[in-house]
ROMARVO-88826 format. One record per residue (C-alpha): residue number from 1; residue in one letter; x, y, z. Coordinates in pm, 1 decimal, decimal comma, padded with zeros to 6 digits, m for minus. Layout:
<tifis>
NUM/a/X/Y/Z $
...
</tifis>
This chain:
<tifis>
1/x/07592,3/10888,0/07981,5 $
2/x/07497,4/10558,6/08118,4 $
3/x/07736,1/10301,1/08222,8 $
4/x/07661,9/09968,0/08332,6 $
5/x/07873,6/09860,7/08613,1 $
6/x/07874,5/09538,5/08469,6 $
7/x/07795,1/09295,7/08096,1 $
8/x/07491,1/09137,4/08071,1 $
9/x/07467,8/08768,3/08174,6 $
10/x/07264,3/08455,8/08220,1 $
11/x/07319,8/08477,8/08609,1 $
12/x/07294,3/08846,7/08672,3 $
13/x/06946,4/08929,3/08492,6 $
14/x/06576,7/08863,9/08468,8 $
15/x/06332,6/08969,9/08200,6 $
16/x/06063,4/09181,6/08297,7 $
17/x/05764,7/09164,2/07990,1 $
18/x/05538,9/09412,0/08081,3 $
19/x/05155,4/09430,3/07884,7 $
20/x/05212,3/09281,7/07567,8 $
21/x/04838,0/09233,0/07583,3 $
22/x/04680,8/09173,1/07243,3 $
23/x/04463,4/09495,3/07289,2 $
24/x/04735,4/09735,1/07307,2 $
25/x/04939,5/09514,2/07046,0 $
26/x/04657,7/09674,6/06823,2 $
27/x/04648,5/10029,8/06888,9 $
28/x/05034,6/10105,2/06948,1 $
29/x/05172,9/10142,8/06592,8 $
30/x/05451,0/10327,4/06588,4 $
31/x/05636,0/09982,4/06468,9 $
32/x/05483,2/09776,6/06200,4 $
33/x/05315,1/09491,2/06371,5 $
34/x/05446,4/09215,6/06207,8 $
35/x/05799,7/09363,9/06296,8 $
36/x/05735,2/09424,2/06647,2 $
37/x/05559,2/09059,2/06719,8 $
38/x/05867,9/08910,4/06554,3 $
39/x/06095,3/09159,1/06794,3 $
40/x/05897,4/09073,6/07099,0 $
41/x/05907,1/08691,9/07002,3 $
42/x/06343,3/08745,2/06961,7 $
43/x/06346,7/08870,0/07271,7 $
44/x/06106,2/08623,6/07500,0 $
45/x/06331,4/08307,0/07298,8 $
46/x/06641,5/08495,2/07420,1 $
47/x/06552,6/08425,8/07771,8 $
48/x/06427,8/08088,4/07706,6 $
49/x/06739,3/08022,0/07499,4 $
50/x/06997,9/08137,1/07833,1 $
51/x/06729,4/08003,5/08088,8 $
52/x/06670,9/08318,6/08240,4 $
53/x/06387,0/08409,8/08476,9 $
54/x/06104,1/08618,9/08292,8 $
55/x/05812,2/08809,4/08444,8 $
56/x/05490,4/08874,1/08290,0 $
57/x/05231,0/09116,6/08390,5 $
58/x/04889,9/09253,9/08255,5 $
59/x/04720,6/09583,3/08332,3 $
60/x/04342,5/09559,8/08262,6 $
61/x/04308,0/09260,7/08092,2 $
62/x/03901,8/09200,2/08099,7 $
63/x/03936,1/09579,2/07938,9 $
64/x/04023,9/09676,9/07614,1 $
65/x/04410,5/09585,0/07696,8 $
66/x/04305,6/09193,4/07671,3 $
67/x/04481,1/08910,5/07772,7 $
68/x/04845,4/08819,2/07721,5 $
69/x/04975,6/08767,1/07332,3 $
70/x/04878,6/08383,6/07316,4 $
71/x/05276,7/08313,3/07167,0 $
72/x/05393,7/08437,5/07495,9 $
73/x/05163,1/08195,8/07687,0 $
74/x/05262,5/07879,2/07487,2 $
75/x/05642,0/07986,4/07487,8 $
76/x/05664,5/07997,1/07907,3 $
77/x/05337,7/07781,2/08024,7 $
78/x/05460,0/07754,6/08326,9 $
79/x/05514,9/08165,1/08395,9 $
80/x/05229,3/08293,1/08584,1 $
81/x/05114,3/08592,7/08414,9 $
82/x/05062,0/08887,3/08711,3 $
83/x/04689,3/09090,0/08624,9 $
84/x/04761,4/09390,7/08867,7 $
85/x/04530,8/09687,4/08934,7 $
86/x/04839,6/09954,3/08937,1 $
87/x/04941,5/10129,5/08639,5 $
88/x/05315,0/10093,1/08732,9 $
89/x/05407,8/09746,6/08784,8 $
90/x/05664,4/09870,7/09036,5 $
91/x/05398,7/09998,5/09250,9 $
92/x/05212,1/09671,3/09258,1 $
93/x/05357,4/09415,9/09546,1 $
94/x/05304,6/09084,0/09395,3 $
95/x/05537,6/09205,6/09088,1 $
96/x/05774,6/09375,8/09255,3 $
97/x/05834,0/09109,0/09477,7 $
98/x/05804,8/08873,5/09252,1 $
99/x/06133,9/09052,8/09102,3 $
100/x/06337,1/09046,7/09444,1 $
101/x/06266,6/08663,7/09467,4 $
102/x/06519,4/08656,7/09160,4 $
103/x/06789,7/08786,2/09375,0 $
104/x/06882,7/08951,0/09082,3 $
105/x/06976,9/09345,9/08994,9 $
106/x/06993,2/09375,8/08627,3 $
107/x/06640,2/09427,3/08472,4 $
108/x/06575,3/09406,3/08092,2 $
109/x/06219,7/09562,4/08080,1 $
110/x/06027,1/09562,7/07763,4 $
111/x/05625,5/09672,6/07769,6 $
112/x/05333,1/09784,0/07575,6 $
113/x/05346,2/10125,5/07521,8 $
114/x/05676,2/10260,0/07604,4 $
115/x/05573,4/10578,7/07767,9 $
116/x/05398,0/10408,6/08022,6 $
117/x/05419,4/10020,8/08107,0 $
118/x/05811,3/10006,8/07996,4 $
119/x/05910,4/10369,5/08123,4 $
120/x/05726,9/10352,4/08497,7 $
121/x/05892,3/10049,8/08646,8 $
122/x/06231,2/10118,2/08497,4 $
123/x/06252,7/10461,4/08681,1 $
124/x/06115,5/10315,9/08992,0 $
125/x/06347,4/10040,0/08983,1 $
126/x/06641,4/10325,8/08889,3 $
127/x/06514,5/10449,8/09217,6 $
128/x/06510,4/10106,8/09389,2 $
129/x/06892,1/10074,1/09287,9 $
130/x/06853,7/09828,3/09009,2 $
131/x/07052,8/09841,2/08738,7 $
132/x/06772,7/09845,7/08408,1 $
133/x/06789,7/09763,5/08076,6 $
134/x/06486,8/09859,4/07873,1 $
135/x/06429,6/09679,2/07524,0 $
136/x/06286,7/09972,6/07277,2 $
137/x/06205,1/09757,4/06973,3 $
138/x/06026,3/09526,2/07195,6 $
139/x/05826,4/09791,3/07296,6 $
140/x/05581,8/10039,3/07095,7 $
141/x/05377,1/10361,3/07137,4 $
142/x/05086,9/10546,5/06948,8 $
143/x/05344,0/10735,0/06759,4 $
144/x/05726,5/10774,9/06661,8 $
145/x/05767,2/11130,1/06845,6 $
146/x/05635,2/10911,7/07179,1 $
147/x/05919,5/10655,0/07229,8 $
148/x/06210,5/10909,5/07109,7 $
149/x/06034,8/11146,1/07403,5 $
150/x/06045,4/10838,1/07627,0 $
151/x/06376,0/10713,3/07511,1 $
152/x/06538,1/11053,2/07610,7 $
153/x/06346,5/11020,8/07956,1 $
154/x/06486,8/10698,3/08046,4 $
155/x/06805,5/10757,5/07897,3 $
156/x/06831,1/11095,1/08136,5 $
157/x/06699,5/10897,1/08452,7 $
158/x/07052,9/10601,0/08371,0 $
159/x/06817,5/10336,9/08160,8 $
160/x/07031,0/10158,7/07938,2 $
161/x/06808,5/10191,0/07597,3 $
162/x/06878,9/09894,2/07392,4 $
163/x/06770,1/09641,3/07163,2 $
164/x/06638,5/09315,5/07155,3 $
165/x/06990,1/09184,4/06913,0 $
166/x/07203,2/09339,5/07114,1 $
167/x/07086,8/09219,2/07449,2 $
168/x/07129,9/08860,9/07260,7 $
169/x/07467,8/08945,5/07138,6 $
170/x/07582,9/09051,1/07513,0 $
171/x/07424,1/08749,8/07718,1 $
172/x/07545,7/08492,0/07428,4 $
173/x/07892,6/08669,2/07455,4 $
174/x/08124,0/08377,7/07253,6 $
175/x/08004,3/08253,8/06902,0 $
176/x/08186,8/07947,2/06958,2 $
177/x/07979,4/07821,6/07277,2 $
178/x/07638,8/08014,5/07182,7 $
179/x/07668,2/08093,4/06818,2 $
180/x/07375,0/07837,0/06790,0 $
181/x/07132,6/08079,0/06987,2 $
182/x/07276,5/08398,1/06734,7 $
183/x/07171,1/08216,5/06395,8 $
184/x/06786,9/08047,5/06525,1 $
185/x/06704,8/08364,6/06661,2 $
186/x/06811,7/08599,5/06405,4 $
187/x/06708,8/08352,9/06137,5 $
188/x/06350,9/08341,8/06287,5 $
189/x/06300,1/08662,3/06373,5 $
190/x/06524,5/08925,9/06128,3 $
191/x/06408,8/08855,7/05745,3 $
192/x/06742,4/08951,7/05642,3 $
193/x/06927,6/08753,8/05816,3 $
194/x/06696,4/08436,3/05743,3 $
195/x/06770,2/08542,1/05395,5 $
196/x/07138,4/08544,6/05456,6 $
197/x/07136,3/08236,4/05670,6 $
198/x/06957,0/08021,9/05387,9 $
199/x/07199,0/08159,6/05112,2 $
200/x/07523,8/08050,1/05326,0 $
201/x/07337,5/07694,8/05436,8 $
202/x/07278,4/07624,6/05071,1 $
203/x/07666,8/07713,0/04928,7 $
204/x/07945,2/07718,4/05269,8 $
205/x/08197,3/07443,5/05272,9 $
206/x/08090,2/07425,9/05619,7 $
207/x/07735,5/07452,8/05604,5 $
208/x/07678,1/07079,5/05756,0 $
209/x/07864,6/07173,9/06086,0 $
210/x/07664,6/07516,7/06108,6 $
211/x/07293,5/07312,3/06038,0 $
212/x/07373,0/07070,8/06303,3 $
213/x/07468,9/07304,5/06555,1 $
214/x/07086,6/07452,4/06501,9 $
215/x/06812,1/07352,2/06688,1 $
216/x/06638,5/07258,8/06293,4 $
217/x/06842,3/07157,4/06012,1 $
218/x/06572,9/07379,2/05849,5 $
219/x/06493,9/07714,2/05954,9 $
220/x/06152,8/07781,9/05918,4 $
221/x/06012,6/08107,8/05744,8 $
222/x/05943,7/08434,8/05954,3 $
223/x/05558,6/08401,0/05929,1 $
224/x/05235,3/08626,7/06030,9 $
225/x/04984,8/08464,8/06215,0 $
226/x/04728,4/08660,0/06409,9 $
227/x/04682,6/08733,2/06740,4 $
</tifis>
């Protein structure tokens, strides 16, 4: 059993989003790809929601693994994206040190597939004494068998397996201050609750206050664009 020696904050983290190249986005189906963009998505709006530092990385991008998911670039222009010859990201210097430059010891880790460009850094860092959090419906594999293998890896090695919702839930921590960040995200990204959401804006007393404490007084559907 894994325990954390401390919650999840806004200070205390950075986001590590490792290969979601639109190559591998492909070929990794072990989540239904409309599901896993719109998990990915939740989770890189989560750190741009809290401010937190994120870190992007490519493996092989003039290969099959191509470039960076083009929602990712236009969500954090300013984010250089690290193109590294090493498998692990750990191993390569520029990323790694681009992680101690946070100052920070808590790493949520999410990558394209699992086995590999999720699972490799987190034990290294496990290694490194950071604390890791790794974000398994932000991440996919070739199969389902794959990421519950991988899941028991980490989870043996003291990764904190998680989700993207419930890393939200811990960083936003009181619905009063950051209830705001709970209902956009989960409104954009988790059909039901858009579904919910709408139904409640449409018939609560209190639907006014709720709309104007969103970033749109209309929540826009969960779409499908392509890559």
């Amino acid at each position: 059993m894994t325990l954390p020696s401390s919650e999840l904050t806004a200070e205390n983290c950075v986001f590590l989003m490792i290969d979601h190249q639109s190559g591998l986005f492909q070929f990794l189906t072990s989540v239904d790809p409309l599901q896993l963009k719109n998990n990915i998505l939740g989770h890189a709006k989560t750190a741009k929601a809290f401010n937190i530092p994120v870190i992007m990385g490519t493996s092989w991008p003039t290969g099959p693994n191509g470039p960076t998911m083009p929602e990712l670039t236009a969500l954090f222009p300013d984010v250089e994206i690290i193109d590294r010859p090493y498998v692990n990201f750990w191993r390569d210097e520029k990323s790694r040190k681009a992680v101690e430059a946070t100052g920070r010891k808590n790493l949520v880790i999410s990558g394209l597939a699992t086995e590999v460009c999720a699972a490799f850094p987190a034990i290294s860092a496990l290694r490194d004494g950071y604390e890791v959090y790794v974000v398994i419906d932000a991440c996919a594999d070739f199969n389902e068998l794959i990421t519950q293998v991988t899941i028991q890896r980490l989870a043996s090695a003291g990764a904190i397996v998680t989700t993207w919702v419930a890393v939200l839930a811990e960083l936003a921590g009181n619905t009063e201050q950051n209830g705001k960040h709970i209902g956009q995200l989960l409104s954009d990204h988790v059909g039901q609750y858009y579904a919910a959401m709408n139904s409640f804006l449409g018939s609560a007393k209190n639907a006014e206050n709720v709309k104007k404490a969103l970033e749109f007084n209309k929540i826009p559907p969960i779409s499908a664009p392509g890559l």
